[in-house]
N, C-alpha and C positions, 0 to 999 in steps of 0.2 A: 940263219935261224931267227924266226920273227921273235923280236918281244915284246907283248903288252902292258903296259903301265898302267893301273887304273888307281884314281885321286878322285878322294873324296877331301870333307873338311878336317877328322881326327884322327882317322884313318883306325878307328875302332870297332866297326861296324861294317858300310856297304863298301869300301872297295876290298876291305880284306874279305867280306864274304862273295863279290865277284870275283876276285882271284882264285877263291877257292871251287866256284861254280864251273869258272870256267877251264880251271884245270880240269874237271874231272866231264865236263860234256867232251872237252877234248881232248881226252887223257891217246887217246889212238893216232891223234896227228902226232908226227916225230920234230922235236927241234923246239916246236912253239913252246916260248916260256909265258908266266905271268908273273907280275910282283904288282904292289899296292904300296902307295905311299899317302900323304896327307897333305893338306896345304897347310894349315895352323896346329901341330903337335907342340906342344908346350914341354911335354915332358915324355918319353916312352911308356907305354902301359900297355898292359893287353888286353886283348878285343874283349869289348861289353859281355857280361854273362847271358844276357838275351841273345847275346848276335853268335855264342858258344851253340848257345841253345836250339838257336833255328838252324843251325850246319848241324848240330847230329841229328836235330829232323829230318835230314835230308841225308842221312848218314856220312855226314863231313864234319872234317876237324881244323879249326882255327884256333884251338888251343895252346900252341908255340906259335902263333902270332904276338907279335909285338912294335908297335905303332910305329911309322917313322917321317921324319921331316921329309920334305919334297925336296931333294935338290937338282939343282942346273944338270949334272952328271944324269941324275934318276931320267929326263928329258933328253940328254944324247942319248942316251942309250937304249930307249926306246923306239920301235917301230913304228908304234901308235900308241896315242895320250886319252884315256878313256875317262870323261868326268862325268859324275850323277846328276851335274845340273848346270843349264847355262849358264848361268852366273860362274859356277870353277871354270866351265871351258873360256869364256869371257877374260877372266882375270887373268888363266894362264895363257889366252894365245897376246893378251897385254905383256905379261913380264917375261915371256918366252918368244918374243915376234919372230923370231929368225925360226922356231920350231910352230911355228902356228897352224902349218897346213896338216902337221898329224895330229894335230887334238879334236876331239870329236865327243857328243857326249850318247854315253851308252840308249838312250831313247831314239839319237839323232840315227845312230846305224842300222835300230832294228825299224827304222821308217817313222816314229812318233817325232815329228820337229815342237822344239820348243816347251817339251813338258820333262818334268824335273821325278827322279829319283826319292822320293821323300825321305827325310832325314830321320830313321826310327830312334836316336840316340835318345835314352831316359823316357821312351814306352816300354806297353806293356810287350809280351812273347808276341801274342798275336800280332803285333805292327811290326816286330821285326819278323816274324815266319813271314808278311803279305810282302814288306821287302824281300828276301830272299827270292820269294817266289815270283815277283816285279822283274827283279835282278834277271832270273833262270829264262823266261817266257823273253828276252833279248838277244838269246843264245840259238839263232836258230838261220835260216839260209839266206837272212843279208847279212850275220855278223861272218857266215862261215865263208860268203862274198870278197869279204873286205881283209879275212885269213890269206885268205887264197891269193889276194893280191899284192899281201904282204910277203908271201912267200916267193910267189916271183920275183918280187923287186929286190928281195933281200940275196938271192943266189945268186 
């Protein structure tokens, strides 16, 4: 049963609202999980009221979301390591080298190399709705590629 990790920086915003994208594009595969963690979580909180706001645009809920530390575990246990910008995937295939070949950053699978996620945290709705919707437009037949292959290897 594949599972997706996706790490952003606060883990307030874009990867809890990819987890929640991408549960629900692939709410029909059986087994695949998602979870979202953070690289710098200082303290638990939950997700930004903009980032509430652009999942019920989308009629989704991040609202029992609540922020959390990235640890070493969160990385075993993962299938694939899904970061919003090269720089996260950067840092984590640094302090993760033995897990490095599954991190990957969500631009790099849907075929964009090298461009970043932008960070909506402390804008307005509308930069978070263009991230979610950034987010969604990622979700399509090279992420469902890289599903697929995860499921083989995983059985």
């Amino acid at each position: 049963m594949p599972k997706v990790l996706f790490v952003c920086t606060g883990n307030t915003c874009r990867s809890p609202m990819a987890a929640a994208i991408a549960a629900e594009v692939y709410k029909h595969t059986p087994g695949l999980t998602f979870f979202s963690r953070g690289i710098s979580v200082s303290m638990p909180s939950r997700a930004s009221e903009n980032a509430l706001q652009a999942m019920s645009g989308m009629n989704l809920s991040i609202k029992e979301h609540i922020s959390r530390q990235l640890k070493q575990s969160d990385i075993e246990s993962a299938d694939l390591v899904v970061t919003m910008t090269v720089s996260q995937k950067k840092y984590l295939q640094s302090v993760y080298a033995s897990h490095s070949r599954k991190v990957l950053t969500i631009n790099e699978i849907c075929g964009r190399q090298d461009t970043d996620i932008s960070d909506p945290y402390g804008s307005d709705l509308y930069t978070y709705k263009k991230c979610a919707e950034d987010i969604k437009k990622c979700f399509g037949r090279d992420f469902e590629k890289m599903l697929n292959l995860l499921a083989l290897t995983s059985e």
